[in-house]
SEFI-114870 format. One record per residue (C-alpha): x, y, z; residue number from 0. Coordinates in Angstrom, 2 decimals, padded with zeros to 5 digits. Layout:
SEFI-114870
(r (X, Y, Z), NUM),
...
***
This chain:
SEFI-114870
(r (059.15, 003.85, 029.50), 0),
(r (058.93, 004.50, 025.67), 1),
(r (059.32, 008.23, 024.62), 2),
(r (058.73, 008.63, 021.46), 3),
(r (058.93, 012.06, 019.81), 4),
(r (056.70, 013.63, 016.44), 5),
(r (056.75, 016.25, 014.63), 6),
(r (055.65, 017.98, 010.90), 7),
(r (058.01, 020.12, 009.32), 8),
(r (058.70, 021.94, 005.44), 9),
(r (061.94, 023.91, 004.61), 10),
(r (063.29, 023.78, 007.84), 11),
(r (067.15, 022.87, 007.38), 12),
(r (068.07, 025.88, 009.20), 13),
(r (066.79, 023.79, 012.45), 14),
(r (066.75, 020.40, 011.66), 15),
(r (070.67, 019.90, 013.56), 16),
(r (069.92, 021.74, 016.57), 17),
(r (066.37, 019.97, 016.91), 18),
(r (067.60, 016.47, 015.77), 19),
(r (070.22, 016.79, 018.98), 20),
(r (067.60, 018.57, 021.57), 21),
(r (065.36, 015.80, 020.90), 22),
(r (067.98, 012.96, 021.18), 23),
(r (066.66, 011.79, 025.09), 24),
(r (064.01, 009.82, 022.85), 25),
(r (063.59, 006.47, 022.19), 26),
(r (062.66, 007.35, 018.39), 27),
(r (061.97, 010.55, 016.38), 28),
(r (059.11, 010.35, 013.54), 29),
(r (058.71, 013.44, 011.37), 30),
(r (056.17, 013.88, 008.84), 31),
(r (057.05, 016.34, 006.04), 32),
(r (054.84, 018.02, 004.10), 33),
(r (056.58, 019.04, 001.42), 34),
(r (060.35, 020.39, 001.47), 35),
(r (062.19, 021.42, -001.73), 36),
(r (065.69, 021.92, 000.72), 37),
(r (067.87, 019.58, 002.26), 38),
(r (065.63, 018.96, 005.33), 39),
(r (064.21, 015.49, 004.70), 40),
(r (067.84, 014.51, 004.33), 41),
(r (069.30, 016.21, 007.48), 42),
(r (066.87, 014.33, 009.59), 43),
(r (067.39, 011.11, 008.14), 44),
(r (071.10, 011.30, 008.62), 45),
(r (070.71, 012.37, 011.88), 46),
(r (068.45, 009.20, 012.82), 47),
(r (064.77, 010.26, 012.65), 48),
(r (062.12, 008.25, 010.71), 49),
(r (060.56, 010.45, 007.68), 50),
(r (057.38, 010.10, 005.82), 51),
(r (056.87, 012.07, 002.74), 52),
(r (053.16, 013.50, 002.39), 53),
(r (051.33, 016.43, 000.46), 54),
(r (048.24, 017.28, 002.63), 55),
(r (045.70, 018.76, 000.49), 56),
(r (043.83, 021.09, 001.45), 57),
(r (046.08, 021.99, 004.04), 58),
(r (044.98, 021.68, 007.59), 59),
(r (047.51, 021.57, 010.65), 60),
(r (044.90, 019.10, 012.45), 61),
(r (045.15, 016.90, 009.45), 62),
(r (049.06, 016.93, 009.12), 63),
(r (049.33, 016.34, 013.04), 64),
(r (047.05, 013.04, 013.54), 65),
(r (048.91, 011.82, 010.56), 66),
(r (052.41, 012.65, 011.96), 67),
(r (050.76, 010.92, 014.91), 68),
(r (049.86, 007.79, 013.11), 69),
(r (053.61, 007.45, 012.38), 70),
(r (054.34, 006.81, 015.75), 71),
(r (054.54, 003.19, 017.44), 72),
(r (051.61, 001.70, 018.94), 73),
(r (053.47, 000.60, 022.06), 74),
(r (054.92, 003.85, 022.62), 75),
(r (053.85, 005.01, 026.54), 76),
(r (054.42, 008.98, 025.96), 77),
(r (054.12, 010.91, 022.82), 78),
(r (055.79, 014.42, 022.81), 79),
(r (054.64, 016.90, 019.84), 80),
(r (057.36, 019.51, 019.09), 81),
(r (058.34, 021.95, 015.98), 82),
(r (061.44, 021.98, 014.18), 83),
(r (062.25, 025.67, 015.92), 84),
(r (061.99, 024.37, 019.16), 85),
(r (064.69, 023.18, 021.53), 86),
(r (064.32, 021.12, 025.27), 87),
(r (066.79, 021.80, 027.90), 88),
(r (068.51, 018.74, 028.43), 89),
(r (067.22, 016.68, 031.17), 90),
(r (063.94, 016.79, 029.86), 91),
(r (062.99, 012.65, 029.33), 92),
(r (064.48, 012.25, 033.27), 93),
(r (062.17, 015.25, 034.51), 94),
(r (059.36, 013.84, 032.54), 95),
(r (059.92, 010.66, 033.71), 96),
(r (059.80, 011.44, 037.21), 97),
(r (056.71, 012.74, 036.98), 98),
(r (054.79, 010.68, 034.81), 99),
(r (052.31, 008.13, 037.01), 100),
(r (050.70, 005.11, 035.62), 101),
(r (047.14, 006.61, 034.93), 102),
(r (049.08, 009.77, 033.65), 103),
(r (047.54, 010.82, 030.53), 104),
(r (049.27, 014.07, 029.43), 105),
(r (052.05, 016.17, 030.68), 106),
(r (052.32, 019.88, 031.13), 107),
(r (055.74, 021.62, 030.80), 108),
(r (057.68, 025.22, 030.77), 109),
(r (057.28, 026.72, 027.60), 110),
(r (059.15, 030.16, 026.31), 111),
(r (057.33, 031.37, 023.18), 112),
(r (060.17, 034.55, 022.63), 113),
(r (063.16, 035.70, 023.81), 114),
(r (063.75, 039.43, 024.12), 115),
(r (066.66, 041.51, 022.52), 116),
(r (068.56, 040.91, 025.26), 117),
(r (068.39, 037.43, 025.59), 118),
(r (066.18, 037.21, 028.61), 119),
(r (062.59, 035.53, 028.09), 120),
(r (059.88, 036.65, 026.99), 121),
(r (056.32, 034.95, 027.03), 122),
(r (056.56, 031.97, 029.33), 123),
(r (053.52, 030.29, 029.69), 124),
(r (053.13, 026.23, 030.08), 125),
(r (052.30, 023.94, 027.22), 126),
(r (050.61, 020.66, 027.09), 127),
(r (051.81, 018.62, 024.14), 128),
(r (052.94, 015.41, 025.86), 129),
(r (050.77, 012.69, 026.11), 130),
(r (049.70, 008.96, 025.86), 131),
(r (049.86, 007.02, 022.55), 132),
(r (046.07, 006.16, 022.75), 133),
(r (042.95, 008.56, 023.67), 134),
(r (044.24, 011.57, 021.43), 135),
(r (043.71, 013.47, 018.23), 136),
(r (044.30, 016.95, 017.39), 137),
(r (041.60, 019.43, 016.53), 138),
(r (041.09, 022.43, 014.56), 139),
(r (042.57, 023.98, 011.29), 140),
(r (044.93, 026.23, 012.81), 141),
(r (045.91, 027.00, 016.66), 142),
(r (045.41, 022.90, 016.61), 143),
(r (044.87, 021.58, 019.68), 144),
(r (044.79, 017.68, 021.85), 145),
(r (041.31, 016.84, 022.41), 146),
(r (040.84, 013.79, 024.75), 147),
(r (039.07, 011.14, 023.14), 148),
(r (038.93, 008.50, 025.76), 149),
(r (036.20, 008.10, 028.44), 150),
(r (034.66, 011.20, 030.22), 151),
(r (036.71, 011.80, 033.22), 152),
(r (039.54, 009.39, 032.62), 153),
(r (041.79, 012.44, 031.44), 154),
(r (044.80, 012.60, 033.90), 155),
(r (047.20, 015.31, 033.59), 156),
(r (050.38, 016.04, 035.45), 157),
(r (052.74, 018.79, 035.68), 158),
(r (056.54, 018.29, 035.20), 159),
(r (058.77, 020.16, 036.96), 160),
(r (062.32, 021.00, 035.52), 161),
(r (061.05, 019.84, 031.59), 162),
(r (061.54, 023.08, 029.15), 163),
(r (060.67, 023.75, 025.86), 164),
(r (062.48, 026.85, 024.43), 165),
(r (060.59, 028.18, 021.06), 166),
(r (062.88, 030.30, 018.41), 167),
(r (060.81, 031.36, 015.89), 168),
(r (061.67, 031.84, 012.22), 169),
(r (060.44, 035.36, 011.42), 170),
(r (060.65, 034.72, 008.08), 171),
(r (057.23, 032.37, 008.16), 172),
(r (054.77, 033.48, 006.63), 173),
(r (051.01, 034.25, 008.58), 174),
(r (049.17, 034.42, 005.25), 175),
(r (047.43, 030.99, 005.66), 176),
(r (046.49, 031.29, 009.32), 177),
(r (043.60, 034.20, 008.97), 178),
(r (041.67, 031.78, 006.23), 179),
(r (042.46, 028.91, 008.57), 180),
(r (041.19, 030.79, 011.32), 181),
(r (037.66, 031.69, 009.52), 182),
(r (037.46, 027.86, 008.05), 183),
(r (038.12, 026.39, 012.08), 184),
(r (034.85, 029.35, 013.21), 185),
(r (032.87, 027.95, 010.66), 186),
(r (033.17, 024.61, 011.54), 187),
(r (032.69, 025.27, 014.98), 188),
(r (030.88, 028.96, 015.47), 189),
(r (030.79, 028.12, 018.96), 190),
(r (034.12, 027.12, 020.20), 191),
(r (035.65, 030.51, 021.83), 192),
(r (039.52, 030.23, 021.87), 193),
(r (039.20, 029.81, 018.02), 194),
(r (036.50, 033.01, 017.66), 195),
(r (039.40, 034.55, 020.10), 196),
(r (042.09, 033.92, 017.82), 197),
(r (040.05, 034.43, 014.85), 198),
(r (039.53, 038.35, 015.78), 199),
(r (043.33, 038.96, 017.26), 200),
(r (043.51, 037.85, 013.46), 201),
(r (041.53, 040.28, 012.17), 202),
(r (043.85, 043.22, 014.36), 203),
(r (046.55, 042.08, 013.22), 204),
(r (045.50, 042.21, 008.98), 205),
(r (044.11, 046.17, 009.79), 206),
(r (040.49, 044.57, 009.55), 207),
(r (039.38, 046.84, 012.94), 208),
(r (035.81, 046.36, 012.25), 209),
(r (035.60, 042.27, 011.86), 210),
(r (038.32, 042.24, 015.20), 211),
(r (035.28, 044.34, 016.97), 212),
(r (032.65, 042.26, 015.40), 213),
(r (034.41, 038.78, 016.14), 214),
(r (035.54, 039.28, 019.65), 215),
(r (032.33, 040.71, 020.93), 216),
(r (030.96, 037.83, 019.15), 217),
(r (033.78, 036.10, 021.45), 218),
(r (032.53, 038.01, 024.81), 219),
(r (028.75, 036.58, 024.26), 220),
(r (030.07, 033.02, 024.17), 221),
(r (028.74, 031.09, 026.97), 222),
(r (031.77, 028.88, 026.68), 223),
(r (034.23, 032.37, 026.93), 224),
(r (034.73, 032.13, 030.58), 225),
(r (038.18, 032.06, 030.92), 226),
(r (038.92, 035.77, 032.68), 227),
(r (042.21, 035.69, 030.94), 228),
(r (041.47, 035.40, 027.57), 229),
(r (037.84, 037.43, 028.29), 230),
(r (040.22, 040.46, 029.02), 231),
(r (042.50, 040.13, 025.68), 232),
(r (039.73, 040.51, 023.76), 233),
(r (038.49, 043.94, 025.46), 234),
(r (042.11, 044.81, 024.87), 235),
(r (042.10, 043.91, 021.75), 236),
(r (038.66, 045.73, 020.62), 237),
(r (040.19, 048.56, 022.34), 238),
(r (043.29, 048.17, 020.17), 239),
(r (040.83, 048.00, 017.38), 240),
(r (038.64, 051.22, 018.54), 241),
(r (042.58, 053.03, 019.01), 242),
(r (043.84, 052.35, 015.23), 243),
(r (040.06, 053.91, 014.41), 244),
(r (041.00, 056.88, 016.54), 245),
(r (038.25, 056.54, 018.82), 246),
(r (039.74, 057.06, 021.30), 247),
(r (037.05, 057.14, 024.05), 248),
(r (035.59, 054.04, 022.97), 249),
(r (039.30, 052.57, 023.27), 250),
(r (039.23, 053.76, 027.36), 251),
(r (036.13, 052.51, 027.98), 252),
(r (036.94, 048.41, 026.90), 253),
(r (040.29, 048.76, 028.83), 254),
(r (038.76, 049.25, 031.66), 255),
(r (036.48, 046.60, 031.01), 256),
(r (039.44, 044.39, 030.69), 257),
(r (041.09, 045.51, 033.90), 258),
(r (037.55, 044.55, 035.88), 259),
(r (037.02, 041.16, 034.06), 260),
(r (040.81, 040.72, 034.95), 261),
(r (042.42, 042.57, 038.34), 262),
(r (044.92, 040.09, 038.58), 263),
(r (046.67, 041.21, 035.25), 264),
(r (048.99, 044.05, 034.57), 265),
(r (048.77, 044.03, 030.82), 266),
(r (045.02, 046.01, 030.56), 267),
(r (046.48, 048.77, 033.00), 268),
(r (049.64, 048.93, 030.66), 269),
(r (047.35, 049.74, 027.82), 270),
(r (045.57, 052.70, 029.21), 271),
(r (048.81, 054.03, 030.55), 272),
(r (050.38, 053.70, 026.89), 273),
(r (046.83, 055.29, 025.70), 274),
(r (047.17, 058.11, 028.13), 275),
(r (050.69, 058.85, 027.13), 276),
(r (049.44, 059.07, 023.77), 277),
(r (046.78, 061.70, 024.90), 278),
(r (049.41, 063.62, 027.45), 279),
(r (047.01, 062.68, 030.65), 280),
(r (050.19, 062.36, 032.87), 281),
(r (048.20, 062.24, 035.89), 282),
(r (046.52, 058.89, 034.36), 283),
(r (049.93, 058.04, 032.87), 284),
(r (051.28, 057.71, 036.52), 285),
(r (048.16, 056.41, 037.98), 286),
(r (047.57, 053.47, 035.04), 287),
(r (051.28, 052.63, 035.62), 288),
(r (050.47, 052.34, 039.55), 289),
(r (047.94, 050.43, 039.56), 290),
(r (050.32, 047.86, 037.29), 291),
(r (052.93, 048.15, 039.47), 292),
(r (050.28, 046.94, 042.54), 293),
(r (050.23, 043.51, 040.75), 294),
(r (053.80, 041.62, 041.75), 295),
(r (052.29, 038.00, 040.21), 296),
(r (052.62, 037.29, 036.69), 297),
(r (050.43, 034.47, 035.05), 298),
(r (051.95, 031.92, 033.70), 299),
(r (049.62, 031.74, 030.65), 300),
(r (050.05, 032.85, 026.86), 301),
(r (048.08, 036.08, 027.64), 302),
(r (050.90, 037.52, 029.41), 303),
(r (052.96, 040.53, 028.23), 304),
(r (056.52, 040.53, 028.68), 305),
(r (057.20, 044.18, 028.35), 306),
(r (054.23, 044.47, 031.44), 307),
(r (057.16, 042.79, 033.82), 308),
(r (060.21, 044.61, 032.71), 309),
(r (061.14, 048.27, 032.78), 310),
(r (058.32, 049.64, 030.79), 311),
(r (055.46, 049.98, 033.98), 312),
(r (058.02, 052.24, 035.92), 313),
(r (059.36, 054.36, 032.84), 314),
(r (055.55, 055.12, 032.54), 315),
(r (055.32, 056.24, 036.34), 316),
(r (058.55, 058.31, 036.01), 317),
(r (057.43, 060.22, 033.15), 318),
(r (053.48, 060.52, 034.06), 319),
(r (055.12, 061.58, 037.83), 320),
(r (057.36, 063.96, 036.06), 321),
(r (055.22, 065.63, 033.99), 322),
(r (053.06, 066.47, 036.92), 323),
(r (055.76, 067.84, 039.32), 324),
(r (056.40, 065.00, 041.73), 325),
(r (060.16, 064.98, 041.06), 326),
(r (061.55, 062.85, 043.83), 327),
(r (058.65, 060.23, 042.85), 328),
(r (059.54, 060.47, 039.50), 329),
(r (063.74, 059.93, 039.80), 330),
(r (062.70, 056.76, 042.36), 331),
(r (060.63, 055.46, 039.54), 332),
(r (063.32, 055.95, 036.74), 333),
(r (066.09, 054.27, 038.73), 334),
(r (064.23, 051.11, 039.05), 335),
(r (063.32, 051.51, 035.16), 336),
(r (067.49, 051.86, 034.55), 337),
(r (067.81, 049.63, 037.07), 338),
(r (065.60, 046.56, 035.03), 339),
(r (066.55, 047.53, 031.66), 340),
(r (070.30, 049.55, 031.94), 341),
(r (071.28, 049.15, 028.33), 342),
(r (068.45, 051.41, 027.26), 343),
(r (070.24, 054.49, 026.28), 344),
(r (066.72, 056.50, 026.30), 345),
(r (066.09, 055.31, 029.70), 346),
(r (069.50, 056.68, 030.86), 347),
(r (069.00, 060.00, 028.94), 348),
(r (066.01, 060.64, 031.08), 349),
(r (067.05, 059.40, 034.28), 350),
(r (069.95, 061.87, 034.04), 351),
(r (066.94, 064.76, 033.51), 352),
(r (065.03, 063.80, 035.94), 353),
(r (068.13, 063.90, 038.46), 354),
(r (069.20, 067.22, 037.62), 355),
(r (065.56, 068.19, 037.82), 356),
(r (065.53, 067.26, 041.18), 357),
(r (068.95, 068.79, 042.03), 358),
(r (067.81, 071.71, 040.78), 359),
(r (064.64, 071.70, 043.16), 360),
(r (066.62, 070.56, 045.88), 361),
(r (068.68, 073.34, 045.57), 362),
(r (065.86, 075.88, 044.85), 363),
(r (064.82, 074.49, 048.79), 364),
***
């Protein structure tokens, strides 16, 4: 089987070694770069990858990706997509291997977008950027994505245990060209939904409260926006919106519009208890936190929320049980917190309240 990895890259020295040697279980490396003024082009041409030199103008990631594609061999069997900040585990070509069949089209694999402070992962989700040479092109402006071009139905896809893609992002990037990318790819296609999604998480992001509203109930009316998942990131995020406005009531409302559209989540029940902290409800503080706590199985899509999993659901129960008198409850709850996250000196400063609090009412017996 021929592997062949591709990629488009611009300034990225800083990863070029570490990728060059992640990537090495291929039978050839093709980069396409789009315009470095460091010593990139260079490190990946010592290091054995083929490089093409290319402006594309106007920039569009779609555009820069079918060309990077074009570089590759026609008798290559799998094509794997990756970016200069990402890294495989080794073992990855044998794992992929083993799974690919002989009608396989594309491959899906363990992707971890972050890492926490602490090392440990943060959004884990699985991505989908391995595939056959033929039947593919990428789509869309920004947030590109494969689109099967073969015939209806022949799509086969396959799931590859043990292959992981690790994702360290360079926080220096800048996201100034993704929000006009975003509006160009809902223009061209007003009714594709993950891009109207994107396109108002966007809009949060840039302060623009209103257009986030606008766009992602523009996203909820979609007959294509069916996905639960990404259905309740939008409420979220129109609740964000309706927060940063300070409306408040309008905020509680959407969350739990999320939470109904979504009961198998944790993040939407997160959000009202951080929203109830922020009002000093601690009866809904405990109960928000509660209900997260219920829900033991975390998606394995992009949607997730890291901090949902960690200590952050039973620091909320400890204080919203605290607050309200239930002391035992509340010391229970702030040992698992410790527990999940015991380098968190603010965590250990109120775990230590919260026991003499309930020494105190022990002894008070």
């Amino acid at each position: 089987m021929k592997i062949i990895v591709y990629a488009i890259c611009k300034n990225e020295s800083k990863f070029a070694s570490r990728w060059l040697k992640s990537m090495g279980e291929a039978d050839g490396i093709y980069v396409l770069d789009t315009g470095s003024t460091d010593d990139t082009v260079s490190l990946l041409r010592d290091g054995g990858a083929r490089v093409t030199r290319e402006i594309i103008a106007p920039w569009r990631f779609d555009a820069a990706r079918n060309r990077s594609l074009e570089l590759v061999p026609q008798d290559a069997d799998v094509c794997v997509c990756t970016d200069l900040d990402e890294v495989f585990h080794p073992g990855w070509r044998k794992a992929l291997e083993a799974a690919w069949q002989k009608d396989t089209t594309r491959a899906s694999y363990r992707y971890t977008w972050n890492f926490l402070p602490d090392g440990s992962e943060g959004h884990v989700f699985w991505l989908d950027k391995a595939h056959a040479r033929q039947g593919y092109r990428w789509a869309h402006p920004v947030h590109e994505v494969l689109v099967w071009q073969g015939e209806p139905g022949a799509e086969r896809r396959v799931t590859v245990p043990g292959m992981q893609l690790d994702h360290h992002a360079d926080d220096q990037k800048s996201r100034g060209q993704y929000l006009p990318l975003l509006e160009l790819s809902v223009k061209e296609a007003p009714e594709d939904d993950r891009n109207m999604h994107y396109l108002g998480r966007e809009y949060l992001f840039h302060g623009r409260y209103d257009d986030c509203i606008r766009t992602l109930k523009r996203h909820l009316d979609l007959k294509s926006a069916a996905w639960a998942d990404e259905r309740c990131a939008s409420m979220r995020y129109i609740a964000a919106a309706y927060t940063a406005k300070g409306e408040r009531g309008e905020a509680e409302k959407w969350l739990w519009r999320a939470a109904a559209e979504a009961p198998h989540l944790r993040e939407p029940f997160m959000d009202l208890a951080r929203l109830y902290y922020g009002l000093r409800r601690w009866e809904d503080v405990a109960y928000a936190a509660f209900r997260a706590l219920q829900i033991t199985n975390r998606a394995e899509t992009y949607i997730t929320d890291c901090a949902a999993w960690g200590s952050l659901p039973w620091d909320y129960r400890a204080l919203g049980l605290y607050y309200t008198g239930r002391i035992r409850e509340a010391l229970a709850a702030a040992e698992e917190a410790c527990r999940l996250s015991p380098a968190d000196e603010r965590l250990r400063k109120n775990l230590a309240l919260i026991r003499r609090k309930a020494a105190d009412s022990r002894a008070a017996e």
